[in-house]
C-alpha positions in Angstrom: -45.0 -88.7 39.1 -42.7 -85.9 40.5 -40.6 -84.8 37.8 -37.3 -85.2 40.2 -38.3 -89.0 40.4 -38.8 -89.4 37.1 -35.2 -87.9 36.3 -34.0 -90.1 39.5 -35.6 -92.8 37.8 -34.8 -92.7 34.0 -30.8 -92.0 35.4 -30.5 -95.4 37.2 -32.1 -97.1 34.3 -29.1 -95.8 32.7 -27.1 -96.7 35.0 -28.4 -100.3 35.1 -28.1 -100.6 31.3 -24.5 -99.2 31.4 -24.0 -101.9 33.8 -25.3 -104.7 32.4 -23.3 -104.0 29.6 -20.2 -104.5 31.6 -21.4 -107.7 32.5 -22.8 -107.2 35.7 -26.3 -109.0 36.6 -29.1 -107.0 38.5 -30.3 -108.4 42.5 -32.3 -105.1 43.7 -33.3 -102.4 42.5 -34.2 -99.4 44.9 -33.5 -101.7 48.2 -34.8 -99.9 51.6 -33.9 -100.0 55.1 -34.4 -97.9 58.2 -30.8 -96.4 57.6 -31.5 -95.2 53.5 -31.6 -96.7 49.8 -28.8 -98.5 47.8 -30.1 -97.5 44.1 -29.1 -101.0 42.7 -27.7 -104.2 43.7 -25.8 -106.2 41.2 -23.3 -109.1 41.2 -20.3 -109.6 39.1 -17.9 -112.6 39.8 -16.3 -111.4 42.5 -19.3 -110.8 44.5 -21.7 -108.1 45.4 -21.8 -104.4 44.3 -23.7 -102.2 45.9 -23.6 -98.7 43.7 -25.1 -95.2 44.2 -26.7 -93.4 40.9 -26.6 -89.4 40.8 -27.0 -87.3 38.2 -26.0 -83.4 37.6 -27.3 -81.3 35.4 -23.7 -79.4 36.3 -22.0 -82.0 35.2 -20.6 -85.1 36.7 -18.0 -83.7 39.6 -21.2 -82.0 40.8 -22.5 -85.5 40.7 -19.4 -87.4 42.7 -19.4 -84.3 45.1 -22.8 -85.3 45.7 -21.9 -88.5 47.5 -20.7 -87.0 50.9 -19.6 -88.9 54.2 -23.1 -89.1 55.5 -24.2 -90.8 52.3 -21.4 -92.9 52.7 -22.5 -93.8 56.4 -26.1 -94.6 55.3 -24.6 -96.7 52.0 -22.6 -98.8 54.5 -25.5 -99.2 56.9 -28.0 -100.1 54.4 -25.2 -103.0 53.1 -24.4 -104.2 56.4 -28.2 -104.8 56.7 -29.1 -106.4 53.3 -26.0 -108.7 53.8 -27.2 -109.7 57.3 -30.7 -110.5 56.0 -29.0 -112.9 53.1 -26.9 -114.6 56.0 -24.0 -115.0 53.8 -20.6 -114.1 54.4 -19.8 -112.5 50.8 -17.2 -110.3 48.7 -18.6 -106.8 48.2 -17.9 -103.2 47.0 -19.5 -99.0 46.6 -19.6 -98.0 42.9 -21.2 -94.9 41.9 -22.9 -94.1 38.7 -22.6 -90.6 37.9 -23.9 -89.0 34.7 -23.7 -85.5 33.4 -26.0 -83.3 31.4 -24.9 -84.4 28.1 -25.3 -87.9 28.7 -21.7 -88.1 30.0 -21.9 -91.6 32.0 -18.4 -92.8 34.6 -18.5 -95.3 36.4 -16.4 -95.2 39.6 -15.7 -98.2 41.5 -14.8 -98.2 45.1 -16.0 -95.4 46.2 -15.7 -96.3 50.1 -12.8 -98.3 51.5 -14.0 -100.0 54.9 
């Protein structure tokens, strides 16, 4: 395994944990379409939340800085197509998980206003 895939992977397991603590329930992991990736798919009781992992050895502004407009447009893409293949009309949200090099973990929640 690359060693940028490993760290890619070992951050959203993280992430997921740090999530699940929060009481948020796992629906995909590492979901694919023609227009990018959403990292992880959960559901809390409002609805859907569709979040982005990074992690920065730099630390975790590097990590939020990381998440430009064209990431955005691919985030919002993806979504529109995962929601279109469940053919439900449902609540959703962007969260990020960011974490630092010192096992700094924030989670920020709406992250892109449509």
């Amino acid at each position: 395994m690359h060693p940028h895939k490993q760290i890619g992977d070992e951050a959203e397991n993280r992430a997921l944990d740090y999530l699940r603590q929060h009481g948020l329930y796992l629906v995909q992991a590492n979901f694919f379409s023609r227009f990018g990736e959403i990292d992880l798919i959960m559901r809390d009781a409002e609805g859907y939340v569709f979040v982005e992992v990074k992690q920065r050895k730099a630390g975790l502004n590097h990590a939020i800085e990381s998440i430009t407009p064209a990431k955005q447009r691919k985030l919002v893409q993806t979504a529109q197509y995962f929601l279109m293949k469940l053919g439900k009309d449902v609540n959703c949200r962007f969260d990020a998980v960011v974490l630092g090099a010192h096992d700094e973990i924030e989670w920020l929640k709406n992250i892109i206003i449509l």
